[in-house]
C-alpha positions, 0 to 999 in steps of 0.5 A: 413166113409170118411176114408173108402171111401178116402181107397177105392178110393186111391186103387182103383186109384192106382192099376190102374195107376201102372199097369205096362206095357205090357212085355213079361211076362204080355199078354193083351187080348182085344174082345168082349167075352174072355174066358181062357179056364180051362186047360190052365195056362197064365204064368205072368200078364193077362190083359183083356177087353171085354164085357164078360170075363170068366176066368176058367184057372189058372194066374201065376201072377196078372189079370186085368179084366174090362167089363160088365160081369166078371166071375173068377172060376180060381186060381189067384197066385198073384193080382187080379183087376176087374171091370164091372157091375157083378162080380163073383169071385169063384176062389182062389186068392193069394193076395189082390182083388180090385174090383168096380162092381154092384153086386160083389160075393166073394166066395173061399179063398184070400190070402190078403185083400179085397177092394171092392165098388159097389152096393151089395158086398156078400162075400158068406159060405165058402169064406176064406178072409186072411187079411181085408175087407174094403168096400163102397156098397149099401149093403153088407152081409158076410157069409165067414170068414175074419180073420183081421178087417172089415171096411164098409160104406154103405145102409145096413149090414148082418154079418153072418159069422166070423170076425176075428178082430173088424168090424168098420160099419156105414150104412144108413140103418140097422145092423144084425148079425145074429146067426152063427156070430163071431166077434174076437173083437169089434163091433162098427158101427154108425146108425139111430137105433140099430143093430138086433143082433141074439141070439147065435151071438158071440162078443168078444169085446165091442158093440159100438153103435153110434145113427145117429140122422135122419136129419129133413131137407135137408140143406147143409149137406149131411146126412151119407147115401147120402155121402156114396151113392154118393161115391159109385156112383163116384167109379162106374162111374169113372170104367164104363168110365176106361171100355168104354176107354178101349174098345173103344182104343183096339176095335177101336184102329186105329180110336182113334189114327187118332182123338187123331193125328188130335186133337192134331196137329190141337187143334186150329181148333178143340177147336173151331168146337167143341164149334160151335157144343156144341151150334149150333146144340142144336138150330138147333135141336130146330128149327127142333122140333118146326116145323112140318115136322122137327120133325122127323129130330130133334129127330134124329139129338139130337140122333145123338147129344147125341151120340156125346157128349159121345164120345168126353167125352171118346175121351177126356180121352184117348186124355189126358191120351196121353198127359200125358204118352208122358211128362212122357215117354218124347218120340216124338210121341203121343200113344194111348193104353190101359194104355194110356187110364186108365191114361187119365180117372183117371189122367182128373178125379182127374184134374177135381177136381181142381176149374177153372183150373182143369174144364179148362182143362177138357172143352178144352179137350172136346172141342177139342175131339167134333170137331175131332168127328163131323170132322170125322162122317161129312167126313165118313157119309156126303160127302160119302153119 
C-alpha cells in the first residue's frame, strides 16, 4: 500500500513541477467559468484554472485543469492533468491521465495509465484504459477494460469489469468482483475478510488472499485503512491548496505581486507584525467575547481573524515558490505566476517534511505572509474608512 500511495504521490508531484512554461505553443486560460467550446481544436498544451471548466473542443497537445467543477467530453492528444472537487473525464485521451479529485469518473478510451487519487474513482462500461490503473481513493469501482495490471489502496473494491493483467488490492473494507469480471492474471488483495467473488467471474491467475487481523486497540500503528485514508486526504489538500494558488495568482495577480514585493523587500518588518497578529489579536478577540457589548465585535474580528490566516498560508506558498523559481531561473527580479505558484505548494510542502529546519522555514514564511496581509487590509479597510 505504501508503494502504491508513494506512485500516486511522486506523479502527482511531478506532472505538476515539470509542467513546462508557457510558449507560443501552450495557452493558459484563467476565469472564473472556462468553456472550449466543442468545434474549436487548442493547437498545443491547454492550461486552465477556474472554478468551473468544461472542455467539449478538442487539445492537440497535453491539458492541465484544476478547479471545483471539471468536466472533459473532448479528446486529449497528449496528457491530461485534472484536479478539483468532481472530475468528469468522458473524452478520449491519448496518453496517461493523472487526476486528484473528490469524485473522479473515467469513461472513454486512454492511450497510457492511469494514476488517480481522491474520494470515489469509477472507471465506468465502456471506458478502454490501455496501460495500468494505479489508485488510492476511498472507493473505487471499475466497470471498463485496463488491459495492464491494477494496483489499488483503499475503503472499498468493485470490479466489474476486465483487467487485463493481475489486480494487486488491498483495502480496509470490502472486495467484490462481480460476475461479468475477468482478470488476465492474478487476484491477490489483503483485507479483514475474504472477497465476495461472483459466480461467472473469471481469474486466470491465482487468488491471493491475505487476512488483515482487525486491530483491537488503538496503539502507535496506525491500522491499513487509517494510513490509506490519511494518504488519500494529503493528496487532496495538497491539489485543494495547488487550486486556491493558483486562483488566487491569475485571478488577483497584481495584489499577490504587490505582497509578495512587500514581503520580500521589507521580511524583517513583516516576520515581526506578522507574529504580533498571530498572538495579540487571538486576546484581544478573547477579551471582546468575554465581555458583553464586545460580543458581537468579537465574532467578527475572529472571522476576520480566520480569514487572515488562510490567506497568508496560500500567500506563503506563492512567496516560496517566487522565491524558489528566481534561484533556479537566477534572474534580478522576483515573479509571481501560475507555475510560481504550483512550485511554491509542492516545493514548501515536502520542505515542510523536514524536522525544525523544514517547520522553520514554513512558520517564517507564514509569518512574513501574515504581516503583509494585515499591512494590507489595515491600509485598504482601516485608514479608507
Amino acid at each position: 500500500m505504501k508503494h502504491i500511495q508513494r506512485i500516486a504521490i511522486i506523479a502527482f508531484a511531478v506532472s505538476m513541477v515539470l509542467l513546462p512554461a508557457a510558449t507560443n505553443a501552450t495557452e493558459l486560460k484563467a476565469a472564473r467559468e472556462y468553456t472550449l467550446q466543442k468545434d474549436v481544436v487548442e493547437q498545443g498544451d491547454l492550461y486552465v484554472a477556474a472554478q468551473t471548466n468544461v472542455v467539449a473542443g478538442e487539445v492537440a497537445g497535453d491539458l492541465a485543469v484544476v478547479g471545483a467543477n471539471v468536466l472533459i467530453t473532448g479528446n486529449v492528444e497528449q496528457d491530461l492533468f485534472a484536479a478539483g472537487g468532481t472530475v468528469n473525464i468522458l473524452g478520449d485521451i491519448g496518453d496517461d491521465i493523472r487526476v486528484v479529485g473528490g469524485t473522479v469518473t473515467i469513461g472513454r478510451q486512454v492511450g497510457g495509465d492511469v494514476v488517480a487519487a481522491g474520494g470515489m474513482i469509477h472507471i465506468i462500461s465502456g471506458a478502454k484504459v490501455a496501460g495500468d490503473v494505479v489508485v488510492a481513493a476511498g472507493q473505487v469501482i471499475i466497470d471498463g477494460d485496463v488491459a495492464g495490471t491494477v494496483k489499488i489502496s483503499g475503503g472499498e473494491v468493485v470490479i466489474n469489469g476486465s483487467v487485463g493483467k493481475s489486480a494487486v488490492i488491498r483495502v480496509s473494507e470490502r472486495v467484490s468482483v462481480g460476475r461479468e469480471a475477468k482478470i488476465g492474471g492474478d487476484l491477490a488483495y489483503k483485507s479483514f475478510d475474504a472477497a465476495s467473488i461472483a459466480e461467472g467471474a473469471q481469474i486466470a491467475g491465482e487468488t491471493k488472499f491475505e487476512k488483515i487481523e482487525r486491530p483491537t486497540r488503538v496503539d502507535k500503528r496506525a491500522s491499513a485503512a487509517m494510513v490509506g485514508l490519511l494518504g488519500v486526504m494529503a493528496l487532496l489538500r495538497l491539489a485543494a491548496m495547488i487550486i486556491t494558488a493558483v486562483l488566487a495568482v491569475v485571478l488577483f495577480r497584481k495584489a499577490a505581486q504587490s505582497l509578495t514585493k512587500s514581503s520580500i523587500d521589507h521580511f524583517g518588518r513583516e516576520l515581526v507584525r506578522g507574529f504580533v497578529v498571530l498572538v495579540v489579536i487571538p486576546f484581544a478577540i478573547l477579551f471582546a467575547l468575554v465581555s458583553i457589548i464586545g460580543i458581537g465585535l468579537g465574532i467578527a474580528a475572529a472571522l476576520v481573524y480566520i480569514l487572515l490566516l488562510m490567506i497568508a498560508k496560500v500567500l506563503a506558498s506563492i512567496l516560496f515558490g517566487a522565491v524558489v523559481l528566481k534561484l533556479i531561473k537566477k534572474k534580478k527580479d522576483y515573479e509571481v505566476t501560475w507555475q510560481s505558484a504550483v512550485a511554491g505548494v509542492i516545493a514548501l510542502s515536502i520542505v515542510s517534511l523536514i524536522p525544525i529546519f523544514g517547520w522553520l522555514v514554513a512558520c517564517l514564511a507564514f509569518l512574513v505572509s501574515l504581516g503583509s496581509i494585515s499591512m494590507l487590509l489595515y491600509q485598504k479597510a482601516w485608514l479608507k474608512r
